[in-house]
C-alpha positions in Angstrom: 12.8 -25.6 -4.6 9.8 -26.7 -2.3 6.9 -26.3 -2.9 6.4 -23.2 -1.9 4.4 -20.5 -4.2 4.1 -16.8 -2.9 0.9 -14.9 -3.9 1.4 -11.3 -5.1 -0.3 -8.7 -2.5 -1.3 -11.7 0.0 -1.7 -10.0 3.3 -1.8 -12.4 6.4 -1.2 -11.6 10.8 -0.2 -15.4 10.9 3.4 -13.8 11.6 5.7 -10.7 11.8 5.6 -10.3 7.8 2.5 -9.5 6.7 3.1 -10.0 3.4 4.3 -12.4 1.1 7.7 -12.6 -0.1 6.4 -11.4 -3.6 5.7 -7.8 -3.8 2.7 -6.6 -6.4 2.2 -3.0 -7.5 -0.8 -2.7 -5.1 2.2 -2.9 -1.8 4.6 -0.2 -4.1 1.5 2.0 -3.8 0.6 1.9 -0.4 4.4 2.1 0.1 4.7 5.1 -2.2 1.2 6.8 -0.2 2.2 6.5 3.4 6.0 7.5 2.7 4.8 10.4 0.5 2.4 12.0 3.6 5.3 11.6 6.3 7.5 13.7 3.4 4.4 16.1 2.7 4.6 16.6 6.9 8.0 16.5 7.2 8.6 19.2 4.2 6.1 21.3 6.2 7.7 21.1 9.4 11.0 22.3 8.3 9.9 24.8 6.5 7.2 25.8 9.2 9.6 25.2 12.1 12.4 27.5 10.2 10.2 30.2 9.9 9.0 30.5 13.4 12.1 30.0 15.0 15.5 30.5 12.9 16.7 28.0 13.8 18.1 25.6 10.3 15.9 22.3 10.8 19.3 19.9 11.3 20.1 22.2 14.1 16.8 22.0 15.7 17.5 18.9 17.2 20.4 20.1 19.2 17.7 22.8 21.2 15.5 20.0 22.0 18.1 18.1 23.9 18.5 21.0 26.0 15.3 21.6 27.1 12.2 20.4 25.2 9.6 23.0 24.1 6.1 23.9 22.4 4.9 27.1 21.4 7.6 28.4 23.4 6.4 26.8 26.3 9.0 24.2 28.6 7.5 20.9 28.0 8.0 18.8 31.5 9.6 16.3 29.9 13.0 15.0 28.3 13.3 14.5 24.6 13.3 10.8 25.7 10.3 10.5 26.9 9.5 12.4 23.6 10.7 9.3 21.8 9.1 7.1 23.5 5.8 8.4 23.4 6.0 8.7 19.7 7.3 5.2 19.1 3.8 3.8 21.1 1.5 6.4 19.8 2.8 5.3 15.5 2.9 1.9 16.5 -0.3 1.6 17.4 -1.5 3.9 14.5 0.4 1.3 12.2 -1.4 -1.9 14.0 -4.3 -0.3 13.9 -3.7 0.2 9.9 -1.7 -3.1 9.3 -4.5 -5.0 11.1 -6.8 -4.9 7.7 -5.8 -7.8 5.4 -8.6 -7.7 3.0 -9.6 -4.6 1.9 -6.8 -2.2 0.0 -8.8 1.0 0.3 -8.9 0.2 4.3 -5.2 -0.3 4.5 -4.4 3.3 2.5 -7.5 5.2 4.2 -7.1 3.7 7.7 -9.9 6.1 9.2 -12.8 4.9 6.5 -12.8 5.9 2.8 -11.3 8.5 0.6 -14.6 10.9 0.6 -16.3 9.7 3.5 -19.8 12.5 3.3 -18.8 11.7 -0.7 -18.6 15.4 -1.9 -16.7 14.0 -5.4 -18.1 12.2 -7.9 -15.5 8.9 -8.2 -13.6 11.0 -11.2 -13.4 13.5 -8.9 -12.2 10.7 -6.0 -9.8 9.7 -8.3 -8.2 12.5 -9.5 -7.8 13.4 -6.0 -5.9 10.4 -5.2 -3.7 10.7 -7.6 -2.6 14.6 -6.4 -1.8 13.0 -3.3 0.7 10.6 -4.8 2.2 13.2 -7.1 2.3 15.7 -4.2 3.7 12.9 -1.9 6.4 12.7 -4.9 6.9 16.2 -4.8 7.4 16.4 -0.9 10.3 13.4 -1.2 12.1 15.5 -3.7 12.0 18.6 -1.4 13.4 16.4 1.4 16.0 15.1 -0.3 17.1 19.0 -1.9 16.7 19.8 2.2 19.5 17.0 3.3 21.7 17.7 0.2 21.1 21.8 0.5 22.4 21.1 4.5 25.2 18.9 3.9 26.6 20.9 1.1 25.7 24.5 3.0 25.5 23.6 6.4 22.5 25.9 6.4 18.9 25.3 6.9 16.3 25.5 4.1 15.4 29.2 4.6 19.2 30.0 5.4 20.0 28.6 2.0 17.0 30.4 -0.2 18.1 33.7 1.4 21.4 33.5 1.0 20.6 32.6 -2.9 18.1 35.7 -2.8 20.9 38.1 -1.7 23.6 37.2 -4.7 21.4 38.6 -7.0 
C-alpha cells in the first residue's frame, strides 16, 4: 500500500468527504444523534399527522399530490416545489453544520452549546445528552414498528392500535 495513513475522526472541506476513510466512535455518535432527532420528528409526525387527519401516514402522501395543504389551508404550490424547497433549506442547514471541522460539540449542537443560559450543572448536561440518544433510539425503533405495522396491515399507526384495542 502507499503511504497513505487515515486519522480516525479527521474532519477536512479540502473535498466532498469530509471525513477520513476511517470512522471513530466520535462520527457513530454524531451519526447516531442527528438520525435519532429526524426519527424523534418523524415518529411525531405520524402519529400527530394521524390524529388530526385519519388519514394512515403511508397514505398521506397520495393527498399531497393532489393538492398540497397546511392546517387545512391550499398551499399555492405543488408538492414539487415542496421538494425543492426542502432540499435547499436541509442543505444549507447541513453546510452550515458540516462547515465546523474542529470542534465536536459544534458539529452535534450546530446552534451553540448543549445548555446555552447553562441551567444544568455538567452532570445534569450530561445526563441530558444521553436521553436524547436513548430517545433518538427509541424513536428509530417506533419507525421501524410503523413501516413493518403498514406493510404487514396496510394500515396506519393509529389504524393498527385501534384495531388491536377492539379484539379485546
Amino acid at each position: 500500500m502507499g503511504g497513505f495513513t487515515a486519522t480516525a475522526d479527521e474532519v477536512s472541506t479540502d473535498s466532498l468527504q469530509p471525513y477520513s476513510e476511517v470512522f471513530g466512535l466520535q462520527r457513530f455518535r454524531e451519526c447516531e444523534l442527528i438520525h435519532g432527532r429526524w426519527a424523534m420528528l418523524g415518529a411525531l409526525g405520524v402519529l400527530a399527522a394521524e390524529a388530526s387527519t385519519g388519514v394512515a401516514w403511508q397514505d398521506a402522501i397520495g393527498l399531497e399530490y393532489s393538492q398540497p395543504q397546511y392546517a387545512n389551508f391550499d398551499l399555492p404550490f405543488d408538492i414539487n416545489q415542496l421538494a425543492i424547497a426542502n432540499s435547499v433549506l436541509m442543505g444549507g442547514i447541513e453546510l452550515f453544520r458540516n462547515s465546523e471541522t474542529n470542534d465536536l460539540e459544534k458539529r452535534i449542537y450546530p446552534g451553540g452549546v448543549f445548555d446555552p443560559l447553562n441551567l444544568a450543572t455538567p452532570d445534569r448536561a450530561f445526563k441530558l445528552k444521553e436521553a436524547e440518544i436513548k430517545h433518538g433510539r427509541l424513536a428509530m425503533v417506533a419507525c421501524f414498528g410503523f413501516l413493518i405495522q403498514a406493510l404487514s396491515t396496510g394500515k396506519g399507526a393509529l389504524g393498527s392500535l385501534a384495531s388491536f384495542a377492539d379484539s379485546f
